[in-house]
Structure formats: C-alpha cells, structure tokens
TIRORO-182089 format. One line per 3 residues: their letters; for each residue x, y, z of N, C-alpha, C, O, CB. Coordinates in pm, 1 decimal. Glycine has a CB too. Example, Ala and Ser with C-alpha at 12.3 -4.5 7.8 and 13.67 -1.06 7.14 Angstrom:
! TIRORO-182089
AS> 1319.0/-569.0/780.0/1230.0/-450.0/780.0/1320.0/-330.0/780.0/1423.6/-331.9/846.5/1130.8/-447.3/904.6 | 1285.0/-225.0/708.0/1367.0/-106.0/714.0/1290.0/3.0/787.0/1340.9/113.8/803.9/1408.4/-59.8/572.5
END
This chain:
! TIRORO-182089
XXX> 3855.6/-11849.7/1775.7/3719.7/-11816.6/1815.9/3632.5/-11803.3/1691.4/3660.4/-11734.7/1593.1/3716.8/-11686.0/1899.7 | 3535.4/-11869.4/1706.6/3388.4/-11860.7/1597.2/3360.4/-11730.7/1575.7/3370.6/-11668.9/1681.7/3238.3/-11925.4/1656.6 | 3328.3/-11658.9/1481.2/3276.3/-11533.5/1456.6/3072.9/-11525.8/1539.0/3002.0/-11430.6/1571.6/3295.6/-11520.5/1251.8
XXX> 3054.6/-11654.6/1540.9/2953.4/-11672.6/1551.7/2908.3/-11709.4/1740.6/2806.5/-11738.5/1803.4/2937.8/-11771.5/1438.8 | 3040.2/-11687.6/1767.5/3069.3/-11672.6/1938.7/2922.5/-11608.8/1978.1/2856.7/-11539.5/1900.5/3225.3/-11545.3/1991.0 | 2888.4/-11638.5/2091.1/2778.4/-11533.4/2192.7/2861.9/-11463.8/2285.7/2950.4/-11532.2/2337.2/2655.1/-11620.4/2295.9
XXX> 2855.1/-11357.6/2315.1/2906.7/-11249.9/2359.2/2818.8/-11209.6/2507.3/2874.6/-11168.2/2609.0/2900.9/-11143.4/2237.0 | 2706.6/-11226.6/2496.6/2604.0/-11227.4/2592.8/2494.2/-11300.5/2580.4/2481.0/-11360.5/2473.7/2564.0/-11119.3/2610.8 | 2381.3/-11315.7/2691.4/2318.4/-11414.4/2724.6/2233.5/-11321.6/2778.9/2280.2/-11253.7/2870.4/2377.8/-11524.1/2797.0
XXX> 2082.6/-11295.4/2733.8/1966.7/-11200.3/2785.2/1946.4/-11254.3/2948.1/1951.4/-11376.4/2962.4/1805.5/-11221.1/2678.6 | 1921.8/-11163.4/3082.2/1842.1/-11184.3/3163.6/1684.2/-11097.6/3187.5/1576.6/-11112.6/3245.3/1926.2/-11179.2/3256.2 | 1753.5/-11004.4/3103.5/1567.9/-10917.8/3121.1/1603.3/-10805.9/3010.0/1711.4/-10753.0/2984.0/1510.7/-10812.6/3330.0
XXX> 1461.9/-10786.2/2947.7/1399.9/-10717.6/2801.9/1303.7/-10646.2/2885.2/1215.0/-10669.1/2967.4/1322.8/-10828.9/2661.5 | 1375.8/-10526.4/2812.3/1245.1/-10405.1/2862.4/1210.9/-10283.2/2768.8/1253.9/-10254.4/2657.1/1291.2/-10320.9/3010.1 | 1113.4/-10216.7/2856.1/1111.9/-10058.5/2737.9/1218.8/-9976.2/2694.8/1228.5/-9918.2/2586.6/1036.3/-9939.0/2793.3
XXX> 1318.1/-9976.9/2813.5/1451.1/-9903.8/2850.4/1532.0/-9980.7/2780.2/1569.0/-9911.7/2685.2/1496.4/-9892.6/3003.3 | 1591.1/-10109.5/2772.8/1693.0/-10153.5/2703.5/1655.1/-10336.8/2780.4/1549.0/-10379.6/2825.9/1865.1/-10049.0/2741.2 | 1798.5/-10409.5/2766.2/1810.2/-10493.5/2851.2/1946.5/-10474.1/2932.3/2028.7/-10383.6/2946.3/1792.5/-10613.7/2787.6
XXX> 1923.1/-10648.8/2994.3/2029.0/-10680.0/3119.2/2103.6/-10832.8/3049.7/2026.2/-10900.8/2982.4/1924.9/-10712.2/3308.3 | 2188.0/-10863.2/3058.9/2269.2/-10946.5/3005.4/2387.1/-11006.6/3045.6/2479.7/-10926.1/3055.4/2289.8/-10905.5/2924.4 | 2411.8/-11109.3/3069.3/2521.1/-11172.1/3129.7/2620.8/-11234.8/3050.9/2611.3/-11331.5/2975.4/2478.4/-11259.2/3210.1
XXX> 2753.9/-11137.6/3092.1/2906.9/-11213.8/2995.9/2914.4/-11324.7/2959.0/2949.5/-11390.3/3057.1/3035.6/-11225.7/3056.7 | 2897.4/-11415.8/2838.1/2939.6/-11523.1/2786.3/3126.3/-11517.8/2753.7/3188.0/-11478.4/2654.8/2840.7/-11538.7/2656.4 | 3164.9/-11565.2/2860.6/3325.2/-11554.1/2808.6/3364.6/-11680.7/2687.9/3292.6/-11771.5/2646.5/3441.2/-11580.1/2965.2
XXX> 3510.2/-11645.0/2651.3/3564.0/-11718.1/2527.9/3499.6/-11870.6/2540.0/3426.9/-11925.1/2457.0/3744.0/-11719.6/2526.5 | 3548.0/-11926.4/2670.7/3551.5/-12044.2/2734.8/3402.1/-12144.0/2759.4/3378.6/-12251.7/2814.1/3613.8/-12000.9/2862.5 | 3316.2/-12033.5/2680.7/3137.6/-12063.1/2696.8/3107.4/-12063.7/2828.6/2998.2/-12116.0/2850.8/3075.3/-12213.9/2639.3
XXX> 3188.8/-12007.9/2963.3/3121.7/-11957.4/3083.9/3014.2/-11889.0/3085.6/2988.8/-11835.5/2977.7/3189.3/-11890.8/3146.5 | 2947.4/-11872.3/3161.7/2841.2/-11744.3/3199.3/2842.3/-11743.3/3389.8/2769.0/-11787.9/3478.0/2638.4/-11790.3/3119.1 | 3002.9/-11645.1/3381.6/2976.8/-11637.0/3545.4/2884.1/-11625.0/3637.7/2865.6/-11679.9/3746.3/3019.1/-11564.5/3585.9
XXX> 2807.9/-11513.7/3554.2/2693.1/-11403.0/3673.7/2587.0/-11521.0/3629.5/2527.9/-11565.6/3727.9/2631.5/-11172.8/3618.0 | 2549.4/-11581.2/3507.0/2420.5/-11670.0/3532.2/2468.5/-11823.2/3636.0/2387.7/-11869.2/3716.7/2352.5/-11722.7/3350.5 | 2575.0/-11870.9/3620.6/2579.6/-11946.3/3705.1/2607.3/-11890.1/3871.2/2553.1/-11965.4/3952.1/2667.9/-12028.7/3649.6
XXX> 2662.6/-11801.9/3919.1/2619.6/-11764.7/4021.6/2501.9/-11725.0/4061.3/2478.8/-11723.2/4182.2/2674.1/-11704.8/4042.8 | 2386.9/-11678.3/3952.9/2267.2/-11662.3/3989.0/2180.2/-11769.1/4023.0/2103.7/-11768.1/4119.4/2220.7/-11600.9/3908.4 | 2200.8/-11908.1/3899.6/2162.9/-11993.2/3924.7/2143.5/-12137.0/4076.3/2055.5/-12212.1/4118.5/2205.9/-11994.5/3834.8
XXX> 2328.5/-12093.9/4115.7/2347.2/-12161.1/4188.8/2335.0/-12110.4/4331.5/2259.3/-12161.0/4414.3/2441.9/-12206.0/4152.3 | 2420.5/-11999.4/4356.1/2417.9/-11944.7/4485.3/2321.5/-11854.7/4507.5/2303.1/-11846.1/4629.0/2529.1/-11890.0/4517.1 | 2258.7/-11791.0/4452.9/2130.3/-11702.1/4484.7/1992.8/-11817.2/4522.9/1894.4/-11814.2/4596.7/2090.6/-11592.6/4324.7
XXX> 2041.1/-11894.5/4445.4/1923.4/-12019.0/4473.5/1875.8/-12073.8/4611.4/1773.6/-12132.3/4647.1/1973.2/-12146.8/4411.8 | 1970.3/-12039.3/4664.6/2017.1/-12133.1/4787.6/1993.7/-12040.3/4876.5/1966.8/-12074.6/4991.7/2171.5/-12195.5/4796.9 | 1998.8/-11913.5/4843.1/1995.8/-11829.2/4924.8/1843.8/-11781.5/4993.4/1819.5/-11672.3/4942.2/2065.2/-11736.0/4860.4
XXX> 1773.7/-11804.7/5052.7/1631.8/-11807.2/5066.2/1589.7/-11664.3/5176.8/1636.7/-11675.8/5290.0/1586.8/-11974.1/5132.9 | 1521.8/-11559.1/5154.7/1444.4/-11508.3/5233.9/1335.7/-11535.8/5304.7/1257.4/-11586.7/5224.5/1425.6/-11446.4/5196.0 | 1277.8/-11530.2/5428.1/1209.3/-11564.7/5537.5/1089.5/-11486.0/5520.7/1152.9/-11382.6/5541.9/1282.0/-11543.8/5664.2
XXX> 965.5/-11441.0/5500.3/851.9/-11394.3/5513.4/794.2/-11432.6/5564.8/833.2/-11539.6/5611.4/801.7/-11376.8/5452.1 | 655.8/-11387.8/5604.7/540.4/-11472.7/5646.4/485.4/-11512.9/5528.5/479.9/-11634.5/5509.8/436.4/-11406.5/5734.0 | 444.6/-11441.7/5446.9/369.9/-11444.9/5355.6/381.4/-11517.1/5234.4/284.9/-11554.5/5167.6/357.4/-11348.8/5337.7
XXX> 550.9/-11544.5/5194.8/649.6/-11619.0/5094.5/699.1/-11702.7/5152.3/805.2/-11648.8/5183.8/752.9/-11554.0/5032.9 | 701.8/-11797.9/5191.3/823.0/-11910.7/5206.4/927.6/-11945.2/5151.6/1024.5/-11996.2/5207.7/796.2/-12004.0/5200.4 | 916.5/-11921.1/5042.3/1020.0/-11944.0/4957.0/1037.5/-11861.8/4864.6/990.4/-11879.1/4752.2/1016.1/-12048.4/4906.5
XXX> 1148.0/-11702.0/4917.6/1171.6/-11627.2/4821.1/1285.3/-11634.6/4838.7/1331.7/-11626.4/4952.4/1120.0/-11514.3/4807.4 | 1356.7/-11651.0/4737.4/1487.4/-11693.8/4692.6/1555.4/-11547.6/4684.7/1485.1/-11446.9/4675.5/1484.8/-11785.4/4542.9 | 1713.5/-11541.3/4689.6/1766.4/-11390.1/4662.4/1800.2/-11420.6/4471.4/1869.3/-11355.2/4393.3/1951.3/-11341.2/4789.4
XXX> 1734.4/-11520.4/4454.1/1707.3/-11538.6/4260.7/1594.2/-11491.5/4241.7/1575.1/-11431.1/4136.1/1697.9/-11698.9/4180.7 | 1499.0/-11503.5/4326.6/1422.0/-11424.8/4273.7/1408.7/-11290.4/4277.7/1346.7/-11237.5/4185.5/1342.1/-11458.5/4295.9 | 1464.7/-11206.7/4386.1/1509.4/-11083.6/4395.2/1540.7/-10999.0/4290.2/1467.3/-10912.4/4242.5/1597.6/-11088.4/4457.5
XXX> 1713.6/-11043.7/4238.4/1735.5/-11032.5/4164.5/1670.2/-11041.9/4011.4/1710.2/-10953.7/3935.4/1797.4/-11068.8/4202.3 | 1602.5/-11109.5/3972.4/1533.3/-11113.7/3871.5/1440.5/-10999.2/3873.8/1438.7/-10907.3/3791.9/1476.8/-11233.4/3861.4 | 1364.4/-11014.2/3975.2/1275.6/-10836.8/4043.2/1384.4/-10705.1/3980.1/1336.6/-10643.8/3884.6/1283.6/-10817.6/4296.6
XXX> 1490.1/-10671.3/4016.0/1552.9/-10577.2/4009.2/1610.0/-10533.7/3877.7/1626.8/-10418.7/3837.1/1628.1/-10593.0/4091.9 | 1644.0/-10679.6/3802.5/1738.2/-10680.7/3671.0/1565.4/-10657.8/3599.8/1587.0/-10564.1/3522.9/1867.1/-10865.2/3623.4 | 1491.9/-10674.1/3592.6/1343.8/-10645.7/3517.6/1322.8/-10556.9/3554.8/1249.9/-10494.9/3477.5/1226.0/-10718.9/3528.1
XXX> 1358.0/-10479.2/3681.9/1318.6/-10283.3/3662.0/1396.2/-10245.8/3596.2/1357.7/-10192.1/3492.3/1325.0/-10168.2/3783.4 | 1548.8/-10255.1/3623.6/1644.4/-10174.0/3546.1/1640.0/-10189.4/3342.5/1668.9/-10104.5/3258.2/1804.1/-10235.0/3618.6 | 1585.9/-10350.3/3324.2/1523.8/-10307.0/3196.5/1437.2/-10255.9/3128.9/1433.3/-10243.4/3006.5/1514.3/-10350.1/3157.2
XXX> 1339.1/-10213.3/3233.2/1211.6/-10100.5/3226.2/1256.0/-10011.2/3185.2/1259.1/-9954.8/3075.8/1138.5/-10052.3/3339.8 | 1314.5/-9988.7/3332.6/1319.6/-9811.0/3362.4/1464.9/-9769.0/3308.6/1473.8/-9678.2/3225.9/1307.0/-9759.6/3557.5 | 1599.8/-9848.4/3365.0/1701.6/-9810.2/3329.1/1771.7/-9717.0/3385.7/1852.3/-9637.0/3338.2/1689.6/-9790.6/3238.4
XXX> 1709.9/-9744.9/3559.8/1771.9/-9670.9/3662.2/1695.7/-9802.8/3783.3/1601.6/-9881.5/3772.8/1717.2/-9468.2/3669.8 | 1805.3/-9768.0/3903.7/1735.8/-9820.0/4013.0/1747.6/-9699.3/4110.8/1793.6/-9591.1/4074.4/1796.5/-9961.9/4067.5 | 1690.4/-9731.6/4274.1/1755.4/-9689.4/4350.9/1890.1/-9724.1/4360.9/1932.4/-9824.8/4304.2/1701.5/-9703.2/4435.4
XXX> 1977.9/-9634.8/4442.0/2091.8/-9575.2/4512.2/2098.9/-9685.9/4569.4/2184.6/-9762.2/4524.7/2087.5/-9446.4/4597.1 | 2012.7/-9735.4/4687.9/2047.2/-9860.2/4774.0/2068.4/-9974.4/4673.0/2166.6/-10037.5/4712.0/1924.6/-9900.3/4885.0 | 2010.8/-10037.2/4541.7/1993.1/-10171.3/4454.7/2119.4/-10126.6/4354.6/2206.4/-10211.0/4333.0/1814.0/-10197.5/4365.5
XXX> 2130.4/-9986.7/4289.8/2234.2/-10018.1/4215.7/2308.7/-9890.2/4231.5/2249.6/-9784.4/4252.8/2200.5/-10063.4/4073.9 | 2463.5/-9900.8/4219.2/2549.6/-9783.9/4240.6/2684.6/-9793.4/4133.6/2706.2/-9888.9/4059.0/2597.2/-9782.9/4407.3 | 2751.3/-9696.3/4142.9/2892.1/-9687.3/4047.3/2992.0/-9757.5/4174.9/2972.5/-9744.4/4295.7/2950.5/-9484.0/3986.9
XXX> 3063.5/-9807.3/4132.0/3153.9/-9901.2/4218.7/3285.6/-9836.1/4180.7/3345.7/-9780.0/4272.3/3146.1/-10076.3/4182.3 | 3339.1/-9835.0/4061.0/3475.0/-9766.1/4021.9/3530.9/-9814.1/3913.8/3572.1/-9928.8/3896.8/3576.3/-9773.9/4118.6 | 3533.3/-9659.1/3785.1/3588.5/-9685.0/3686.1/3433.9/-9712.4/3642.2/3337.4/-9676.0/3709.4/3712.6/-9788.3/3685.7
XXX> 3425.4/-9789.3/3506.7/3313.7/-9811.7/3445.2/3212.8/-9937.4/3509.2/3112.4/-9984.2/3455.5/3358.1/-9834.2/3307.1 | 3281.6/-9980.5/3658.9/3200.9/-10085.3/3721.3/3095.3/-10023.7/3794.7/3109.0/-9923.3/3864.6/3279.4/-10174.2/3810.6 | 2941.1/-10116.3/3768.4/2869.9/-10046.9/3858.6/2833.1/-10216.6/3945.1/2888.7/-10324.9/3926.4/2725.3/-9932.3/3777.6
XXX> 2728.8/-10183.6/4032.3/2708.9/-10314.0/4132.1/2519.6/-10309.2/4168.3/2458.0/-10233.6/4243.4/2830.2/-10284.9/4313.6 | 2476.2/-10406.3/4092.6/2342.0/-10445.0/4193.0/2340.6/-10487.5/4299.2/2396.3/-10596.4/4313.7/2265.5/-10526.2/4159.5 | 2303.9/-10449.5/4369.6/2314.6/-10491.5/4504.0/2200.5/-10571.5/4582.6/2090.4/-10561.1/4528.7/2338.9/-10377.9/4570.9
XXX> 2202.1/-10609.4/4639.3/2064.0/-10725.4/4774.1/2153.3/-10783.9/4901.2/2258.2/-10848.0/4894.3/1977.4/-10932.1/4674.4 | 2101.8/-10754.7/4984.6/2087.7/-10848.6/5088.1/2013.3/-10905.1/5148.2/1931.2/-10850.8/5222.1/2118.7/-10831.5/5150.3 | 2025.6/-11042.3/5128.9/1931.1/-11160.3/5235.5/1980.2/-11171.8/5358.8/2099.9/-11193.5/5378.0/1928.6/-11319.5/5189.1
XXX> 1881.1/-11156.7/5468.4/1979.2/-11219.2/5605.9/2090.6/-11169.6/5615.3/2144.3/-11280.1/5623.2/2017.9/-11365.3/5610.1 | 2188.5/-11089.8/5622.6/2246.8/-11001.9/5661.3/2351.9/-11065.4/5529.7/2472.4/-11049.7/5549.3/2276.2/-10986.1/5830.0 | 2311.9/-11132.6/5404.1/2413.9/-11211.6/5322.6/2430.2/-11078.3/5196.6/2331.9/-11058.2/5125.2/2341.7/-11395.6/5257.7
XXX> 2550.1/-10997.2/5177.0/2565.4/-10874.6/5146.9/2563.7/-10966.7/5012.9/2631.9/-11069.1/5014.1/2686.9/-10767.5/5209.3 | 2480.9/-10930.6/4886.5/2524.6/-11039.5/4725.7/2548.3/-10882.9/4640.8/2462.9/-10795.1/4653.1/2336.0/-11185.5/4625.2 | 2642.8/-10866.3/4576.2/2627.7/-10802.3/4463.6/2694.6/-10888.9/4337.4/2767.6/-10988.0/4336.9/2686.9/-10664.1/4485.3
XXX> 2625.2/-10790.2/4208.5/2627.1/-10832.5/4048.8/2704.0/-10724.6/3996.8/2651.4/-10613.6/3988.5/2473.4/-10844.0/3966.1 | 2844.9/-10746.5/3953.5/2892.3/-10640.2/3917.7/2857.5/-10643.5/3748.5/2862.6/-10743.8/3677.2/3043.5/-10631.9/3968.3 | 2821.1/-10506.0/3706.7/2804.6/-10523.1/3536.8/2872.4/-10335.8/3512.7/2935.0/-10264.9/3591.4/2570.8/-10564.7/3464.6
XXX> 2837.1/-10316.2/3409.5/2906.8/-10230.8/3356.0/2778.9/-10175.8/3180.9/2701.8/-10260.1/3134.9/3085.6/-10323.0/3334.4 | 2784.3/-10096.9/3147.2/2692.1/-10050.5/3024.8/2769.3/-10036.9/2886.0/2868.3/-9979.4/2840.8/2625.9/-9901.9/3058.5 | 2680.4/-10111.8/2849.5/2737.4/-10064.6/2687.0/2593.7/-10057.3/2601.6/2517.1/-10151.2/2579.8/2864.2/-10206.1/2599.0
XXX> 2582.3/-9940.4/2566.5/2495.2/-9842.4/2526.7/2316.0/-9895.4/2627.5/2300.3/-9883.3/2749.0/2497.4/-9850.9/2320.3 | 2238.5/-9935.7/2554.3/2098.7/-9961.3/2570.3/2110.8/-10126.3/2698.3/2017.4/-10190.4/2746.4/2016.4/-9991.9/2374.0 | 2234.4/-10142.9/2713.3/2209.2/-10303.2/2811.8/2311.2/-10226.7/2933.7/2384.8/-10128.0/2937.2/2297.4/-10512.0/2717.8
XXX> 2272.6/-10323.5/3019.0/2342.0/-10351.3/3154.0/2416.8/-10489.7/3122.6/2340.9/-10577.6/3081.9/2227.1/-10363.7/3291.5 | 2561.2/-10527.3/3135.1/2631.4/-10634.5/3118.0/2662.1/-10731.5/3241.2/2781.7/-10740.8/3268.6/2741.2/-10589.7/3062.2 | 2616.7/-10769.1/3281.3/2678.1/-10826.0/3429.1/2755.7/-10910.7/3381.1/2751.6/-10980.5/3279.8/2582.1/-10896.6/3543.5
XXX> 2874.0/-10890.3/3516.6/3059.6/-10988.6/3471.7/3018.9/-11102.7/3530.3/3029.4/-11210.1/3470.9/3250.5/-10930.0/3561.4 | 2954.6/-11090.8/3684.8/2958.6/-11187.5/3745.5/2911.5/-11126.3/3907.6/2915.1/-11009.1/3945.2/3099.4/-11255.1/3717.4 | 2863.9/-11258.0/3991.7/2805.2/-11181.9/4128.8/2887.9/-11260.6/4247.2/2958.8/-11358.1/4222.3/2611.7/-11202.6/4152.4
XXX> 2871.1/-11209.3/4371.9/2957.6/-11244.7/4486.8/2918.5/-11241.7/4621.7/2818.1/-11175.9/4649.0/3057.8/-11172.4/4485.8 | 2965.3/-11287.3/4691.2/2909.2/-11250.1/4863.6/3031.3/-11140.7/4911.2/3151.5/-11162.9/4925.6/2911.0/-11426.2/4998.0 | 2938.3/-10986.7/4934.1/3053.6/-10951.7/4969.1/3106.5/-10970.1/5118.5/3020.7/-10998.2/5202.2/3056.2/-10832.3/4931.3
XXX> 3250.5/-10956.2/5164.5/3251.3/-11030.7/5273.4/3234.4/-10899.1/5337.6/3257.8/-10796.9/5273.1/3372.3/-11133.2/5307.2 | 3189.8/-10894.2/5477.6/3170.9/-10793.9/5577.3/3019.8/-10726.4/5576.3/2974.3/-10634.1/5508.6/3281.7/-10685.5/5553.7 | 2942.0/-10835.5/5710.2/2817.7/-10824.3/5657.3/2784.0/-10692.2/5680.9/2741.8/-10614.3/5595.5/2723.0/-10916.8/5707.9
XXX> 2801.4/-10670.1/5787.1/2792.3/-10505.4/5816.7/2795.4/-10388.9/5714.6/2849.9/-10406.4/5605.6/2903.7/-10470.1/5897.8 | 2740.0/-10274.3/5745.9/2755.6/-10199.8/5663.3/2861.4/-10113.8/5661.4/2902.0/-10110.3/5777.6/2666.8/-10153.3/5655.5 | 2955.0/-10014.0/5566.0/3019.5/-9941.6/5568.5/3159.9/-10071.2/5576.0/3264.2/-10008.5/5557.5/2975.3/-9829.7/5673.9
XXX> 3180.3/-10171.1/5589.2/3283.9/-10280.0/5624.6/3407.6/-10210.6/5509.5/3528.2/-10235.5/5510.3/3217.0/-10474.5/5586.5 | 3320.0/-10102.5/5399.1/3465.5/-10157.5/5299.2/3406.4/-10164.1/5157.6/3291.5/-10196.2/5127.3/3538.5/-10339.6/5343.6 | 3502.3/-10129.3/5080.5/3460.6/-10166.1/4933.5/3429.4/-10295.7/4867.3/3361.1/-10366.8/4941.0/3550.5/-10127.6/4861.0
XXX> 3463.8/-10362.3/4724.6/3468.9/-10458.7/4743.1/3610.0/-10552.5/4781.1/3682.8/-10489.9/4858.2/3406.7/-10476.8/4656.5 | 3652.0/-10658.6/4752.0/3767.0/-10705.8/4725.3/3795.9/-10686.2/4642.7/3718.1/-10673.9/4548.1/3791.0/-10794.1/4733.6 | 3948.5/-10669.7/4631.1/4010.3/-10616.3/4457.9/4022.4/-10766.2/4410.9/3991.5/-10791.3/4294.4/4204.6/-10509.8/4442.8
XXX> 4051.0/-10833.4/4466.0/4014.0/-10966.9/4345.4/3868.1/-10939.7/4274.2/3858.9/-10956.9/4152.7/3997.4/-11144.5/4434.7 | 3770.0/-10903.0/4340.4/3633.6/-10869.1/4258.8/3679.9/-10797.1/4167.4/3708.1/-10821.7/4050.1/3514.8/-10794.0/4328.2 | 3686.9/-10689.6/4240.0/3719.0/-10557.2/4125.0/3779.9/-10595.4/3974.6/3752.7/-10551.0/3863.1/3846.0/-10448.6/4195.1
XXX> 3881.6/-10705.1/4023.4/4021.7/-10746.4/3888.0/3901.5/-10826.7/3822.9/3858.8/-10774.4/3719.9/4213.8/-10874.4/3940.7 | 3834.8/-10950.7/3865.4/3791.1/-10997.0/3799.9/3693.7/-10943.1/3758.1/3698.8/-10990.2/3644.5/3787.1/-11079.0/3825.3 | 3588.8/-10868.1/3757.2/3509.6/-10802.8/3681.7/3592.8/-10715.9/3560.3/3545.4/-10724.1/3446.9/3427.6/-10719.9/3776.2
XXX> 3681.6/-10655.9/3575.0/3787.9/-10559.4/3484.1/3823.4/-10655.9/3374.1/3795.9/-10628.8/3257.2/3942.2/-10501.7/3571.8 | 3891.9/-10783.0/3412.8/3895.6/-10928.1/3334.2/3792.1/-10908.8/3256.2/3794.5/-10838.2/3155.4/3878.9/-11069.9/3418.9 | 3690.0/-10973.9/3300.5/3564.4/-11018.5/3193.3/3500.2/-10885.6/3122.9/3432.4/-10900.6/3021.2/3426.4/-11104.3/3284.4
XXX> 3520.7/-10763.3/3174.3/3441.5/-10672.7/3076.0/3545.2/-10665.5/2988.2/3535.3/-10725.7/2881.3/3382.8/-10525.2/3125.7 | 3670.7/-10584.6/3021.3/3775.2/-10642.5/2905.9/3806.6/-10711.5/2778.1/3864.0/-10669.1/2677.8/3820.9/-10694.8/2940.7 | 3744.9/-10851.4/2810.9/3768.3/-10990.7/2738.8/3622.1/-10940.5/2637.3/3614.8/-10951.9/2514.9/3757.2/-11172.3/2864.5
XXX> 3537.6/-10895.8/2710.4/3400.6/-10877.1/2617.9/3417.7/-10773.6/2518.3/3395.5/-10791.5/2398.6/3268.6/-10833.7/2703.8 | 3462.8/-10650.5/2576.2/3473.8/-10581.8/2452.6/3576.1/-10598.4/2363.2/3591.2/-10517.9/2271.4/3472.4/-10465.9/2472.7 | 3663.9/-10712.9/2381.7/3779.5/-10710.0/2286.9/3729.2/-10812.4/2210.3/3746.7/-10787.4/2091.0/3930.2/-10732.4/2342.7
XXX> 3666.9/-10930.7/2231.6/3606.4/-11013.7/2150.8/3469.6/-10929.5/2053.9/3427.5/-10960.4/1942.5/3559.4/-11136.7/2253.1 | 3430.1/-10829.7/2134.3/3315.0/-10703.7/2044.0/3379.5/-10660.5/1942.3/3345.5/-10627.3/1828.7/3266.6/-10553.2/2124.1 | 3469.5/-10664.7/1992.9/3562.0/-10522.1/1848.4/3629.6/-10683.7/1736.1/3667.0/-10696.4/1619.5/3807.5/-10357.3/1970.2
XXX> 3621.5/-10732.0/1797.6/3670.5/-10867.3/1689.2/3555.7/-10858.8/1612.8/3574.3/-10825.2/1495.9/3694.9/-11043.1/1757.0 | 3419.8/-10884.4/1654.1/3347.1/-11011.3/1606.4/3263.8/-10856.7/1512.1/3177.4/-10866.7/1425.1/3238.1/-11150.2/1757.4 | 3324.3/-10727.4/1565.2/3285.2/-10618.8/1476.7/3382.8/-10599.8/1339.5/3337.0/-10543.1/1240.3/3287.2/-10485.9/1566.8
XX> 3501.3/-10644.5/1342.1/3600.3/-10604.5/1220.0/3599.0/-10739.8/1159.5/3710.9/-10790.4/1151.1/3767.4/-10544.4/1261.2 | 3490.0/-10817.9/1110.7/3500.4/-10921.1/988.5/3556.4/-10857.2/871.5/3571.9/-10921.3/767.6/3360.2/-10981.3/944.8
END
C-alpha cells in the first residue's frame, strides 16, 4: 500500500466537522457508490418535486450533520458498538448509512436496504453489522499505518 493511499473521500464540510466515505485498500468507496447508484434510483413522489431522489435526501442530512454535528433520533442513531446509522425512508424503502466517528468527521462504511419495511421488524442484518465492523476496521488500521512512517 502507497503511503499516499486515500483513506476517505469528503461528502459534506461544515462548521461542526465533516462527513466522509471509506476509501478501502482496493480503491472502493462502498457508501459513495451505493449513494450514487441505488439512492439514485430511488425517487420520492411530491407534488411539488418530481424528482426527489433518496440522493438527494441524504445529501440534505449528511450537510446538517456537518453543520451541526447532531441529527434527530429518527435520521441518525447508535446501532451497536461504535456503529451509528443515518437513516431515510422512501416509499416504505427502509435505506440506512452505517458510519462510525473519528474525532471532528462522521465516516460512512457503506449504505443498504434494510430488509423489513415495517417498523420495529428488527435490527439490522449481521452481515451489515460484520461488514461495516470490516471496513471501519480496515480504516483505522491502514490510519495507524499511514500514521507510523
């Protein structure tokens, strides 16, 4: 690995800090390509908007939390262990962004449909869970590398 690796990838700059998405070893960026692709697609119904995307949502939410550096209870919560979860739903389509903090940013691992549209259905899937644990993992161990030159 390059010392000169990216580690993260900005989604929103604020007064409070930012929001940022895992660049893994492999030059992935889970949570931006799930934002890119499947939030895209994902469209809310208004009268007034025709075309509000649950990308654009999200972008709404990840730009408060770099404001302010809190959301509501309903948009963002502690999930378990050092995982927390943004949350939205379109159309009964449950999406969360799992990320996690390291100091002044919000890190997002990566985002998902959770299954069970309903409410109360359940936590997430522990495959989520693992794979978010994965990628924050992989981030701070490549941190503490790209910190001991």
């Amino acid at each position: 690995m390059a010392n000169d690796a990216r580690l993260t990838e900005p989604v929103a700059r604020g007064r409070w800090g930012t929001v940022e998405c895992v660049v893994l070893a492999s030059g992935q960026v889970p949570a931006k390509e799930f934002l890119d692709n499947e939030c895209e697609r994902i469209c809310e119904k208004g009268k007034n908007e025709p075309r509000t995307t649950a990308r654009d949502r999200f972008g709404f939410l990840v730009q408060q939390m770099a404001n302010d550096g809190r959301l509501s209870p309903k948009r963002f919560k502690s999930e378990q262990g050092k995982l927390f979860a943004f949350s939205h739903e379109v159309r009964k389509v449950q999406i969360r962004f799992a990320c996690f903090q390291d100091g002044k940013r919000w890190v997002l691992t990566h985002g998902f449909i959770k299954p069970g549209a309903k409410k109360g259905l359940g936590k997430w899937p522990v495959s989520q869970v693992e794979r978010a644990e994965r990628i924050m993992n992989e981030y701070f161990q490549r941190k503490s590398r790209a910190g001991s030159h």
